[in-house]
Every structure is written in C-alpha cells, then in structure tokens.
N, C-alpha and C positions, 0 to 999 in steps of 0.2 A: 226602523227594523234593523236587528243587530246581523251581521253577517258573519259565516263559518270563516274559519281561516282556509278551508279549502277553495272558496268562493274568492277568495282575495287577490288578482292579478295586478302587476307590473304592466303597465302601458310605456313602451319606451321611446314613442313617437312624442309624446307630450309631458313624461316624467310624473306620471300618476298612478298612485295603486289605488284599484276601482274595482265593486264588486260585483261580477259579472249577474247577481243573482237582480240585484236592484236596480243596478245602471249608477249607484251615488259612489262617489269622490271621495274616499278615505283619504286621503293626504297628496297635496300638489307637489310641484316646484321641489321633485325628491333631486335632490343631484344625482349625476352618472358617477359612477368610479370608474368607469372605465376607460378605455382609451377613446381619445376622439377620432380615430379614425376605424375604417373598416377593411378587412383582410378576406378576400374569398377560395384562397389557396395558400399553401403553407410558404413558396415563395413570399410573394405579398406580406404574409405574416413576418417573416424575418428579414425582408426589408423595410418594413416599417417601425416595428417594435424599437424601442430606444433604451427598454431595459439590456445591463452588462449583464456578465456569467455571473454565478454562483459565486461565495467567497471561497478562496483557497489557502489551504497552507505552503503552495511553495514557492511563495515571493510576498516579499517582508512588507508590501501594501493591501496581503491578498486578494489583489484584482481588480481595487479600487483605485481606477486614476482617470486622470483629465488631459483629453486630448486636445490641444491649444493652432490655433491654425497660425501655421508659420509662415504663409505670404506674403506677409508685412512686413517692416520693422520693430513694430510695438509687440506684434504675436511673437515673433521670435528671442525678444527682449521677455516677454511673459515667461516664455518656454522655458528660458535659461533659470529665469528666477524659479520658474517651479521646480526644474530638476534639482537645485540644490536646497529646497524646502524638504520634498520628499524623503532625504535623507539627511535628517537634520544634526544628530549627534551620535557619537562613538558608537553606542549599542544598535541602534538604526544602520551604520555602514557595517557593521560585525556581522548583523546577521544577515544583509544582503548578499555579503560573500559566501559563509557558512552554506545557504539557501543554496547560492547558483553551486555550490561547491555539492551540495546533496544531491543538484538535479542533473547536477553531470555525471555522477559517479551512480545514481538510481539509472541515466540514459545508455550508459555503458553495460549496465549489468545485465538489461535488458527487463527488468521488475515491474510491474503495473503501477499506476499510477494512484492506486490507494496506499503504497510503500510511500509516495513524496507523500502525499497529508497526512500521515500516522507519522513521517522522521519531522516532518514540517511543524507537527504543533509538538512534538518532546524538544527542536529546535529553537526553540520559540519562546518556551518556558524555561528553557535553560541559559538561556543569554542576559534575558529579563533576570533571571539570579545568579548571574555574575558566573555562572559554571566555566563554560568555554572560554577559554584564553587563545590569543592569537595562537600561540607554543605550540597548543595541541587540538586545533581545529579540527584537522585530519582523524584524529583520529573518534574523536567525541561524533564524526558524523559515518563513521564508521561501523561505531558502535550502534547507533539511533536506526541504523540502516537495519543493520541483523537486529534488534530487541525487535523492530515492527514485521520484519521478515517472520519470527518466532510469534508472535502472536496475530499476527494474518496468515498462519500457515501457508509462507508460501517460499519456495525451494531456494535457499540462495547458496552460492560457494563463497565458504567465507575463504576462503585462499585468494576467490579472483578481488576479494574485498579488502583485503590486505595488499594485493599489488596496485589498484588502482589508486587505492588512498595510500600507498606507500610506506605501511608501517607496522610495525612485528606485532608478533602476537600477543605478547605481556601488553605492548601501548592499547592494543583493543580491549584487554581483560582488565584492565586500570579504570577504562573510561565509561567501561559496563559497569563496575564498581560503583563508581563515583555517582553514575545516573543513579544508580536504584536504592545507594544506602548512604549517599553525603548531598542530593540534591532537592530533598526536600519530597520529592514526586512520589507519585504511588504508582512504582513501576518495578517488577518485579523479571528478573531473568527467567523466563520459561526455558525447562529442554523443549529442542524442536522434534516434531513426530519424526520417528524415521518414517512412517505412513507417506507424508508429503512427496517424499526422493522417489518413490516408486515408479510414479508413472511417466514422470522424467527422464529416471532412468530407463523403462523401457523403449519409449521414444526411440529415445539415442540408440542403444543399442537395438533397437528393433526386436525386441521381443513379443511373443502374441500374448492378447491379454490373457491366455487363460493362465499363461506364468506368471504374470504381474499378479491377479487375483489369489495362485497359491503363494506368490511370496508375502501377499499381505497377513494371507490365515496364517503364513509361518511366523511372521511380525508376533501379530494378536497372541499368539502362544506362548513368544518368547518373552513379551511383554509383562503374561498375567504369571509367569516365574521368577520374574524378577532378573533376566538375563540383560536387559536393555538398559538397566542402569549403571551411569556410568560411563557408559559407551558413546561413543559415537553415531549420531544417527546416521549418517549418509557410510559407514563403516556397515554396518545393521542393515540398513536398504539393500547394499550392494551384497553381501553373503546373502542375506533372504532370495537374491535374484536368484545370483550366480546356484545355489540348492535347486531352486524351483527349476531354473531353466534346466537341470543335470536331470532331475527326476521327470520332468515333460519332452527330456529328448532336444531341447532347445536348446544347445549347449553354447555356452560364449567361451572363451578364455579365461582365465584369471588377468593377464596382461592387459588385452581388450576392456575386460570391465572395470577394472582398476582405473587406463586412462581416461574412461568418459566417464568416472566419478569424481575425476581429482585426489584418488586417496593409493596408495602405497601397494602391493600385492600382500607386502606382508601382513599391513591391515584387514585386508581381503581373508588371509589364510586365518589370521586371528579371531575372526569374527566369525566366519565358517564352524573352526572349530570348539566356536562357545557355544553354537549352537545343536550343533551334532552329536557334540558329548553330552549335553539335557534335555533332551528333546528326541523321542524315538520316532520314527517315520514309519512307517510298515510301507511296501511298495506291495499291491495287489498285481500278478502276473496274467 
C-alpha cells in the first residue's frame, strides 16, 4: 500500500521515516544533521553551539580563525606558527593594515557597521589588483569610506574624513578617481542626497520635525528644477533648514547652523539664495 507524502513522518528517537497511515518503515538508519546535543533555552543554545559568526569584510581572514590552547609549550609553539601563517605575504600584511586602518577611522567617525563591509570588500578587491600602494593608503581608505557612505545613504562629513585620515582634498579626489575609472571595478561616484543631512541636521540643532519635513519638500522642489546640481549636498540640506525653520518660526542662526554642519556661512548664504531666487514660497497669513 503506497502512502501520501502527507502521511510520511520522521521518527527521531530511532532515525526512521514511517508512515503513520500503515505503521511500515520507509527508510531506516536516516542520519541526523543535526547537532548532537540538545538546547532548552537560548542560553543553553549559545553555550553549546560550536558554530563562529558570519563571514565579514573587516579583517583580512573574515572571521575565520583557530584558537590554539596555549598552556603548553607545544600550544604555544603552535600559536606562534599560526600567527605568522595567517599573514603570509606582502598583500595579506597590506591589507591587514589598510582594514584595521578602515576600522579605526569608520570607529571614529562614528558610521554603522554596513560602511566597514561595503569599504571592506572595495578594500579587498583593490589590494588583490595591486591599486593601493603603501604612499597612499590613507587616502584610498578614505575614499572607499565616502563611495560606500554615498551609496548606503548614509550622512558622513567628509571634512572630519579628511582630518582623520590626514589628507587634502585633491588626495581624496585622485583616489575616487582611480577606484571608479583605473581599477577595473564597477563602482561608480554617486552625488549623495542632500535628503540624508536632514534629519541629522535637525537633531543637532533641535529642530521640530515639522521643519525638517518642509525642508525636505523644499529639497524635492529644488531637485525637480535642477537647482541641486552641482551643489553641495550638506550646503542644500542646511539652507532647505535654515528656509524651513525661518518660515515655521523656528529660527536658528546662520552662524549656529553653519557650525553643526561643517560648512562656511557663506555657503549657507549661497545656497539660501539659489534657492529663493527659483523657487516662490507663498506664506499663507
């Protein structure tokens, strides 16, 4: 008598799938995949499990390594030999450094940790092709930092990315270069939204959301006229505010808003006025 696949259970006391309809033995001696032990709370569970984390982009073994018990003399004889296994030749020590150099300068910035594996694997691919030279480390992870900031939309100052990795502004625009039209990659320089800088900047200056929400429809407006190109997006963010907040009664300074964006008053006033001169407002009284 042939039985439904519905009818067809797992017995996992005896490694048998039997079919509850007949009582007959479709197939014995199934092996477990599973682990051999059992977990009845989620402690339990991660103290017993033996599997490591996930693979990562921001260290140059992504995550796979061997912990060697060094009680001994022979463990720690082990130990030593593995460390210098691990890192066996020039490109392998390159981009150890490059990496811990990305993960200091992503720690400082203060960036999420999707910025280290998006700079980690263009890091990664550009070592393996010979791109980064010791010269200009700095500044190649500099670069990798803002391209993945610009396509994770997510808010960075490239001013404080210049001062930590320590190098002008031409060095950043060289190395942006070089990734996107001499490295082979299909990686392409995005402008970043001024959308992103918004709600950051209100943050900081404490603004209510209902002026962050009309600085964005002023954004969106000046966008679809082509005022935003060209421009500076955190330049853009910060006049869209400093407008919105003027017309909601939430008034900031120019000086004030200026220094918690990083950018100049006169950029401020610049930006202000590119948008006030194409762009009519009606104020309803």
């Amino acid at each position: 008598m042939s039985c439904s696949e519905a009818s067809i259970v797992y017995d996992e006391l005896f490694g048998e799938y039997v079919c509850i309809d007949t009582g007959e033995v479709i197939e014995e001696r199934v092996v477990d995949q599973g682990p051999e032990w059992r977990a009845y709370n989620h402690d339990e569970y991660v103290d017993r499990a033996r599997v490591g984390s996930r693979l990562t982009n921001k260290v140059h073994d992504r995550g796979i390594n061997t912990i060697i018990d060094t009680s001994s003399y022979e463990g720690r004889r082990l130990q030593a030999i593995h460390r210098r296994l691990r890192v066996g030749n020039s490109k392998q020590r390159k981009l150890v450094r490059a990496l811990s150099l990305m993960n200091d300068v992503i720690g400082k910035l203060g960036l999420p940790s999707t910025v280290n594996e998006f700079s980690g694997s263009v890091i990664r691919k550009l070592i393996s092709k010979g791109v980064i030279k010791d010269r200009n480390v700095n500044a190649f992870i500099a670069a990798t930092i803002v391209i993945a900031c610009n396509y994770l939309k997510t808010p960075v100052n490239r001013d404080e990315v210049l001062r930590i990795c320590e190098i002008t502004r031409q060095e950043l625009w060289k190395a942006m270069l070089k990734i996107t039209r001499d490295s082979g990659e299909y990686i392409t320089i995005k402008t970043p939204d001024p959308q992103i800088y918004i709600e950051k900047l209100r943050s900081e200056l404490r603004l209510s959301p209902e002026t962050s929400a009309l600085a964005s429809k002023i954004l969106g407006i000046a966008k679809t006229r082509g005022l935003t190109s060209g421009k500076g997006p955190t330049g853009l963010a910060t006049a869209a505010l400093y407008i919105a907040s003027i017309l909601l009664d939430d008034k900031r300074t120019q000086k004030e808003i200026a220094e918690k964006s990083g950018i100049t008053e006169v950029t401020v006033r610049n930006r202000y006025r590119d948008i006030i001169d194409n762009i009519t407002i009606v104020v309803e009284l």
